[in-house]
C-alpha positions, 0 to 999 in steps of 0.5 A: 664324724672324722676323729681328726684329733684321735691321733693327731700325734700319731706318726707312723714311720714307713719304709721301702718295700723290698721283695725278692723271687727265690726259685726253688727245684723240686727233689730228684728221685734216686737216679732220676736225670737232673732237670735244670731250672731257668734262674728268673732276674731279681728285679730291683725295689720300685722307688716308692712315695715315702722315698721321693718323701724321704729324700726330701730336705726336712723343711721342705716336709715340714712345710709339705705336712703344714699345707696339707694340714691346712687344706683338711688332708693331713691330721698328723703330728707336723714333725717332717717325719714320713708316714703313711698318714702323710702319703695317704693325705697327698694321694687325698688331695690329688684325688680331689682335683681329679689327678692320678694318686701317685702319693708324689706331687709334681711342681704344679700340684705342689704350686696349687696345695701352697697356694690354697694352704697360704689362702686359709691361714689368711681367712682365719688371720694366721699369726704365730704370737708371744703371749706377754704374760707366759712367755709361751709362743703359739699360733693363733687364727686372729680373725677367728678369734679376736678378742683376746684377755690376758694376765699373769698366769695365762690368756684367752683368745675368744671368737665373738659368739664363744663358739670357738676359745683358746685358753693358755694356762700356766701354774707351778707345782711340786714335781710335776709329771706329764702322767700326773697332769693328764689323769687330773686334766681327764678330770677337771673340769667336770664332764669331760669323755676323753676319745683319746690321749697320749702322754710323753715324758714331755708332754701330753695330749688330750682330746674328746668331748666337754659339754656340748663341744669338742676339746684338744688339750695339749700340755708340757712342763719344765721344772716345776711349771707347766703350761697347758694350751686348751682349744674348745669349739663348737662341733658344728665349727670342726670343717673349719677348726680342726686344720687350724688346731693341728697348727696351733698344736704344732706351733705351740712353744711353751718354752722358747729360746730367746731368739724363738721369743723374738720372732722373725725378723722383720723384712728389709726396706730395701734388699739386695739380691742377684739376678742371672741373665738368661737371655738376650731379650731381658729375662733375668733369673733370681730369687723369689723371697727376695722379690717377693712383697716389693713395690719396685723391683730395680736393675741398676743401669737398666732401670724398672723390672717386672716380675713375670713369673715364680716357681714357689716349689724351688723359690725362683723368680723370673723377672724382665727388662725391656730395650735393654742392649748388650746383655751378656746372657750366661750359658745354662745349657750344659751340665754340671759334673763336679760338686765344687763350684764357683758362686758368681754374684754381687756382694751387698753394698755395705760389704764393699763399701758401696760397690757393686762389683760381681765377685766369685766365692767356692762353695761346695754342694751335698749332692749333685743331680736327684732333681731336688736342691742341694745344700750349699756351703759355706753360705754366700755372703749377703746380696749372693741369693740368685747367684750363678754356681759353676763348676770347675769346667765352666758348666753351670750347676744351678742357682744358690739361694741363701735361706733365712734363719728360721727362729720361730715354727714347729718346736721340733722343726730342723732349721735347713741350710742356710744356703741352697742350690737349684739345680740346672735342670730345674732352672731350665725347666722353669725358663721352659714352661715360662716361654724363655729361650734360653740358648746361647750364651757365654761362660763369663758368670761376672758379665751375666749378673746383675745386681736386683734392689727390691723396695718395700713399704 
């Protein structure tokens, strides 16, 4: 049986290795010629997994961590922290399709464990929830378990045969320590084998064995309250549990901000975005999140788009129009050279008073090249995600993508950027293995945008 819970905590830092050859001469005797050594070249350190890992945004690990989670690869803490457990996990999944382990996903790879991750959080109804009562944020897998009581001093989620239970519990006590409550939850109730523990000066948690089934416990306190998440199960239910409690476990918000309380907000009816055009036949280029979910995707003065195609990696989204006539496709193919740019799009309406004029703002980016996207800045105003970025001699840079702000997840989870940069090469990549030609064009970024109006439900 896999103690996936034995160090669910447990984050193991990593770093490069770095070796060195030293050629070492033996000792002349007395009036023995010298006899000259051949230097052998240091090679430099190999880039290794944890690098690629390490230069990787920290939402994009922390998202990275959560699929493979899902999946049943990961049972580490999901902190975005690199480890070898991490490493261990994507060299797992790329074992189980077959791949060669390299420990670094290529977009496909990265593609298909999104897609799978995204299919079990639907199985089992994957809703990050406030409970009324305490006030506690956490995941819960609804179709797993949808019953559900509550009061004032905690709440239960149960599945319809008691197999799997969730229980939430809050009380107040006369300063409390987190190493008190673990040695009296190792106790209470009674039966309880505890196969591991840990205890931080702000939580702890707990794992083994109560009765016939298998608990996690996690608990943490602020004050003179505490609040304590308890998941028990059946063990015969551990393949499909298991994945689950180490989400529930990092989503587990005892006591969040206001804003963490309220949850995201809720998607826009009707949202604006910018679309590029990148080639003479209709393919324009722009942001997934902002096409995403809508029942008509609109080009005012071109009428209907289709969306063709996504890269979820890099949140891109290549949409389509048809007989469309004197497009002015921007020219993508050179290479940006400078880390200041113009970010050419088209503001929304209520910005400029119903208008939809392309404008161009400066924004400067962290770093240029590495192939991962770049933090931009200052964000764009809204309506500017998917908008055209070139620098200061005309080459373009890349697409900037604003980022909404993330106000529930992990509790220790760094928000990213509110703005980002896809990088050229990236974009080109994309249009490639989607059949767009994408040669040609011009340096006039305001005739290459085109406003993208998305209609939802």
């Amino acid at each position: 049986m896999r103690s996936v819970l034995s160090a669910s905590l447990l984050v193991v830092a990593i770093g490069a290795c770095e070796g060195a050859l030293a050629q070492l001469s033996p000792p002349s005797t007395a009036g023995a010629k010298p006899k000259t050594v051949a230097t052998i070249p240091i090679r430099p350190a190999l880039q290794t997994p944890a690098d690629t890992a390490k230069a990787m945004a920290q939402a994009e690990r922390l998202a990275l961590q959560s699929d493979l989670a899902w999946i049943g690869q990961y049972n580490g803490a999901i902190t975005g922290e690199v480890s070898e457990r991490m490493v261990a996990a994507i060299k797992e999944f790329q074992k189980s399709r077959g791949a060669r382990q390299t420990g670094v996903l290529n977009p496909q790879e990265r593609g298909i464990l999104a897609d799978t991750a995204k299919r079990r959080q639907e199985n089992v109804g994957w809703k990050i929830v406030t409970d009324a009562g305490t006030g506690v944020r956490l995941g819960i897998p609804t179709k797993l378990l949808p019953q559900q009581t509550s009061d004032a001093n905690g709440a239960k989620w149960t599945s319809p045969t008691g197999t799997v239970q969730v229980v939430l519990t809050r009380r107040k006590e006369a300063n409390p320590t987190t190493a008190k409550l673990a040695e009296r939850e190792k106790k209470e109730p009674g039966g309880r084998t505890i196969e591991y523990s840990v205890v931080k000066p702000d939580f702890f948690v707990l794992s083994g064995l109560q009765g016939m089934k298998k608990f996690y416990l996690r608990g943490t306190l602020k004050g003179d309250e505490v609040r304590i998440l308890t998941i028990l199960y059946d063990q015969a239910t551990e393949n499909t549990v298991e994945p689950v409690v180490i989400a529930m476990s990092s989503a587990f918000n005892a006591f969040p901000t206001a804003a963490q309380a309220a949850g995201p907000a809720p998607r826009k009816t009707v949202e604006y975005g910018t679309g590029v055009v990148v080639s003479d036949d209709g393919a324009i280029v722009t942001d997934r999140v902002t096409t995403d979910e809508c029942i008509a995707l609109t080009i005012p003065g071109y009428g209907n788009a289709d969306r063709v195609a996504e890269d979820k990696e890099h949140d891109l989204a290549l949409l389509r129009i048809y007989g469309a006539r004197d497009l002015k496709p921007l020219d993508i193919a050179g290479q940006a050279t400078q880390t200041a740019l113009d970010v050419t799009g088209i503001s929304d309406p209520q910005n400029q008073g119903g208008g939809g004029a392309a404008s161009s703002v400066k924004a400067s980016m962290a770093q240029l090249g590495g192939g991962g996207d770049a933090a931009l800045s200052p964000a764009p105003a809204l309506g500017f995600s998917g908008a055209a970025a070139l620098d200061g001699t005309g080459k373009f840079a890349g697409i900037a993508l604003l980022k909404p702000v993330i106000v529930a997840g992990p509790a220790v989870a760094t928000p990213p950027a509110q703005a980002a940069l896809v990088p050229a090469d990236t974009v080109r990549d994309f249009l490639k293995t989607n059949g767009v030609n994408a040669s040609g064009g011009s340096a006039d970024a305001k005739s290459a945008v085109l406003r993208v109006i998305c209609v939802r439900k």
